[in-house]
C-alpha positions in Angstrom: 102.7 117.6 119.5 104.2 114.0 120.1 103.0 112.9 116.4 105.0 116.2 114.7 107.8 115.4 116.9 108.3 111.7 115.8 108.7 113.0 112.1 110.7 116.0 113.1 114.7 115.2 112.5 115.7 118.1 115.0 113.6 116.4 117.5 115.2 114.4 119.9 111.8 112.3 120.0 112.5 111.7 115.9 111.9 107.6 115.1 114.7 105.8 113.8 112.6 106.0 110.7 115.9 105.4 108.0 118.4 102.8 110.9 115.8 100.1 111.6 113.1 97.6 109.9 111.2 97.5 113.0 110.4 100.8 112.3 108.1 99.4 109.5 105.9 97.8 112.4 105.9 101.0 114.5 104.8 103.7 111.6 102.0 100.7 111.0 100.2 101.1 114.2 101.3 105.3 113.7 99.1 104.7 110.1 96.4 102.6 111.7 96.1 105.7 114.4 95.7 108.0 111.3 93.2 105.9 109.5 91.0 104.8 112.7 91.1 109.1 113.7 91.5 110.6 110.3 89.7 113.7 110.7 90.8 114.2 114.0 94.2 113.7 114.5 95.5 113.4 110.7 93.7 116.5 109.6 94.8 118.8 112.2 98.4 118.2 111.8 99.9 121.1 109.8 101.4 120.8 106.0 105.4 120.3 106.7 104.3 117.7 109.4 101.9 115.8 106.6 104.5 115.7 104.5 106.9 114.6 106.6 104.9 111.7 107.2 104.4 110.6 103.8 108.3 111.1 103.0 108.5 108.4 106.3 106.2 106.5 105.3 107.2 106.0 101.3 110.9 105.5 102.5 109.6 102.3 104.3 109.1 100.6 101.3 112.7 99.9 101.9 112.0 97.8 104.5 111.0 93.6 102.8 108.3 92.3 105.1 108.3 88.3 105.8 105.7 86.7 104.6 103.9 86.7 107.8 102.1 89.0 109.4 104.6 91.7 108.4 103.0 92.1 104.9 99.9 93.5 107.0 102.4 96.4 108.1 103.4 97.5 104.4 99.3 96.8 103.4 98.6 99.7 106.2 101.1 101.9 105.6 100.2 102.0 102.3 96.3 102.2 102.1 96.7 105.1 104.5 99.1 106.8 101.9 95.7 106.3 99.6 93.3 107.6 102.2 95.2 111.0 102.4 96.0 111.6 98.4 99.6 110.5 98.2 100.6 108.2 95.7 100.5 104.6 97.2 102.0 101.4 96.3 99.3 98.9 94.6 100.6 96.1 94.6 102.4 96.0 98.3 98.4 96.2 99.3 97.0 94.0 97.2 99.4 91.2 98.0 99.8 91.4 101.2 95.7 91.4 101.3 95.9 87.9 98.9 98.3 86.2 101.1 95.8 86.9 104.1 93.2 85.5 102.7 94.9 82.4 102.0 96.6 81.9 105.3 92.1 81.6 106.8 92.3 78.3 108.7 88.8 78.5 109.4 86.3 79.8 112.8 87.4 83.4 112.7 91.0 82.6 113.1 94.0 83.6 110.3 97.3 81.2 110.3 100.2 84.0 110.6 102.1 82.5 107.4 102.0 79.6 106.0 102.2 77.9 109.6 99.2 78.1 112.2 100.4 79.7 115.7 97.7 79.3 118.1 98.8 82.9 119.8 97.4 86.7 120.1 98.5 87.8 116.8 95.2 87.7 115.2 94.4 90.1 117.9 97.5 92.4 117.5 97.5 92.6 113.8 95.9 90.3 111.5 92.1 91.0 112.1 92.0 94.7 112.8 94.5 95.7 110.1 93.2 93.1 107.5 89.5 94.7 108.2 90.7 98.5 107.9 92.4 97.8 104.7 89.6 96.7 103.3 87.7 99.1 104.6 89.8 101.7 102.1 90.1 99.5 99.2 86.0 99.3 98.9 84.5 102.3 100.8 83.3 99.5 103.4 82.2 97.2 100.8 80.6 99.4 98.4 82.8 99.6 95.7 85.2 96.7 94.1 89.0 96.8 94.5 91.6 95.8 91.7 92.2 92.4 92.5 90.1 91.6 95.5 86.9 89.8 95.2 84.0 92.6 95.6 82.5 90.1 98.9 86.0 90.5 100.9 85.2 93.6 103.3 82.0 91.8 104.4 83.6 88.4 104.9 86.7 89.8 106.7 83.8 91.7 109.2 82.1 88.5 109.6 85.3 86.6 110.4 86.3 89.1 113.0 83.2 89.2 114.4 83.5 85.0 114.6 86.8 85.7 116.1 85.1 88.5 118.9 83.0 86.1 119.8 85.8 83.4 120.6 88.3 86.3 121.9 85.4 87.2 124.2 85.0 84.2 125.8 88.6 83.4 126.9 88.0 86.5 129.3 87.1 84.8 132.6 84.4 86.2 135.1 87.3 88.0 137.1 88.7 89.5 134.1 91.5 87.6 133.4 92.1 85.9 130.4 94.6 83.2 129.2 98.1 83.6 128.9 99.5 82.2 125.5 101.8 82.3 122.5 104.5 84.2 121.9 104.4 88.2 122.7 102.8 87.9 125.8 104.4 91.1 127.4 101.9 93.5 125.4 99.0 90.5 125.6 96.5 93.6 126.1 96.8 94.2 122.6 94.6 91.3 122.4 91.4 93.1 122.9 91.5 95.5 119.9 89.3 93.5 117.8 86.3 94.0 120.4 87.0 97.7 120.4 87.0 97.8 116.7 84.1 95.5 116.9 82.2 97.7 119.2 83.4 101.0 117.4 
């Protein structure tokens, strides 16, 4: 109900999908929730609320990510757009999946533009939506991309699976772990590349 509700304009629930560009980083994590639970919360939803979505989602292309990990927002939004049959925008993907690659520093860990921040955002964003792109540009490594060296999805697991191992560690034995970086307030975030990892 809550997911027709966000795309609904009657709905007093409805995003402020056309005001704001932090709506770009919102309908991101709504796409990632699409493309981690395709068949079982994308399929369901009826045809006005699907297409509702993809008019959202296309308008966003309004919205000119900075070239940190922004461009990972656009890369989602649009590779779900090619998961479910609407027409998607090449080249926001592709890019946005060039200029990750060249921002690895190295041990599992991804700089967040052209600057290293030593912070949770390879947690939040980087690793887990870097990974799931992939994931639909190659059919989990099976197939080549347009533009993306055929080896990518397998290195990008292996890095994140580098980076689990490091994430894991700064858990402490009571559970805790360290508090650093910027976007602290939501530093449980942090843990969504073990969950992927595990899943």
């Amino acid at each position: 109900k809550g997911y027709a509700q966000v795309v609904d304009s009657t709905s007093s629930d409805y995003f402020l999908w056309r005001k704001e560009g932090q709506t770009l980083v919102d309908a991101a994590f709504v796409a990632e929730s699409f493309l981690r639970g395709y068949k079982a919360l994308w399929m369901p939803l009826d045809t006005i609320t699907k297409q509702r979505y993809i008019k959202e989602f296309t308008q966003l292309r309004r919205v000119d990510p900075p070239n940190t990990n922004w461009l990972l927002f656009s890369a989602t939004i649009e590779c779900f757009l090619r998961k479910a049959g609407a027409k998607s925008d090449s080249y926001r993907i592709s890019s946005a999946l060039r200029k990750i690659e060249e921002w690895y520093v190295g041990d599992g860990w991804y700089s967040d533009g052209p600057n290293f921040a030593f912070d949770y955002y390879n947690s939040f964003v980087i690793q887990p939506m870097y990974v799931e792109c992939l994931e639909v540009l190659t059919n989990n490594g099976k197939t080549k991309a347009y533009n993306i060296p055929d080896s990518s999805y397998n290195l990008a697991m292996n890095r994140m699976q580098r980076f689990g191992v490091i994430l894991e560690r700064f858990v402490s034995p009571e559970g805790t772990f360290p508090v650093f970086g910027r976007s602290i307030t939501y530093r449980t975030g942090c843990l969504q590349p073990l969950a992927l990892l595990a899943w």
